[in-house]
Steps between C-alpha positions, in 0.01 A plus 500: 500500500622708754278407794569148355830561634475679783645867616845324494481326206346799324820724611762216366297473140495913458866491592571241264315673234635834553821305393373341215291800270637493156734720418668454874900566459743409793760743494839326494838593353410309142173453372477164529193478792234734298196285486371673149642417185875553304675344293698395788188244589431146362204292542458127632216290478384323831241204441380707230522869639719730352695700803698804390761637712813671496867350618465456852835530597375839727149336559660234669700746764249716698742705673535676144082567517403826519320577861204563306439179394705312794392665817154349466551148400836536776221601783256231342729187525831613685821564332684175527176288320432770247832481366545144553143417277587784261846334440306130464245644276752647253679151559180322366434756209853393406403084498205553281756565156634115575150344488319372182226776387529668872326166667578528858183279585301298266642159565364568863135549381387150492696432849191723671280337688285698731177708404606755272308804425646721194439856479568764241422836399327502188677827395834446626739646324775269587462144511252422176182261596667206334698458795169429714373234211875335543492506874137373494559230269840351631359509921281248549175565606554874530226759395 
């Protein structure tokens, strides 16, 4: 995957990573941006994935990051669009609890048009293979 992506490429996808491991906190003054588990947490469901997260009031403000975790994604993507997508993202996350069942996207399905190709990791441990089958059966003429 990583030649795939090129030496630059490969560099943003470890940096993003390094972000991402389970068990990741972001220091803040409240624990509401740890990315593992608390009480704290809730889960939404998102076309049929179940995304846990924590309140994201201090997700949604990078300057409260720890360097750790910012410095990278800062020297990635520059300060001013890393906070602006980080504050969009948590934004978005926020939408999802006003939609029926989490569905951001399945009226949209039949609306494709173009050669459509699906892919997915037969042991993913996120999005279960059903969503393939759905996505397979509601584009026309994909494979």
């Amino acid at each position: 995957m990583a030649k795939a992506l090129g030496s630059r490429g490969a560099l943003r996808l470890r940096l993003l990573l390094s972000a991402l491991k389970s068990g990741v906190s972001v220091p803040l003054t409240r624990t509401e941006a740890s990315f593992g588990t608390s009480v704290t947490s809730t889960k939404v469901a998102v076309n049929g994935v179940h995304l846990h997260y924590q309140r994201t009031g201090g997700i949604r403000d990078v300057s409260k990051w720890s360097e750790k975790i910012k410095k990278p994604l800062e020297t990635l993507y520059g300060y001013e669009y890393f906070a602006k997508t980080c504050e969009k993202w948590v934004d978005g996350i926020k939408q999802f609890k006003h939609l029926p069942d989490g569905n951001i996207c399945r009226h949209l399905l039949p609306l494709i048009q173009c050669p459509t190709l699906i892919v997915h990791g037969e042991k993913d441990p996120l999005v279960p293979r059903f969503h393939a089958d759905f996505i397979h059966k509601h584009v026309s003429g994909s494979r």
